[in-house]
C-alpha positions in Angstrom: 89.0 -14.1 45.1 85.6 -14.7 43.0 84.9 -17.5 44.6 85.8 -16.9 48.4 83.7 -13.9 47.9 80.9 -16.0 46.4 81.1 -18.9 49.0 80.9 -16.1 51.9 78.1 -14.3 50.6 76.2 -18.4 50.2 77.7 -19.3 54.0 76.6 -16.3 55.5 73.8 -14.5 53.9 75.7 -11.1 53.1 79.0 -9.9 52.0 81.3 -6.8 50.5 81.9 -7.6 47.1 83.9 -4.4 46.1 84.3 -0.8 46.9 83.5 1.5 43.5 83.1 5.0 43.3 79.2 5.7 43.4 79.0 5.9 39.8 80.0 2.4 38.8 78.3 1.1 41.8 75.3 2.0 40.8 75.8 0.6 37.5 77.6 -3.0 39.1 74.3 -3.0 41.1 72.0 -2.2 38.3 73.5 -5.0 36.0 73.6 -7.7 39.2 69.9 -7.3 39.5 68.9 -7.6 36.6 70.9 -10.8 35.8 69.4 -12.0 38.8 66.1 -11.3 37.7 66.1 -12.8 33.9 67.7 -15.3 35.3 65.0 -16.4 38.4 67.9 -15.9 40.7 66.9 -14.8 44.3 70.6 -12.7 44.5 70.2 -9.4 45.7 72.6 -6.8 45.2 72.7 -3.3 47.4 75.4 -0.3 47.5 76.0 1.2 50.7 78.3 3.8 51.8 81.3 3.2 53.5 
């Protein structure tokens, strides 16, 4: 599931990669950027509600 998720986010330019209650979302996007970030990755990572 990892990596369809991953190749339709790279294909496409967006994609859902879960559904979380707000709380861990916010977290799951908190640690995504970051990673991102240290790591000189362009990724970016938003929660919206469904």
């Amino acid at each position: 599931a990892a990596t369809r998720i991953m190749l339709h986010v790279h294909n496409h330019g967006v994609g859902e990669c879960g559904v979380y209650t707000f709380e861990v979302a916010e977290t799951k996007v908190s640690q995504v950027m970051d990673f991102a970030r240290q790591n000189q990755h362009p990724l970016q990572c938003v929660m919206e509600k469904k």
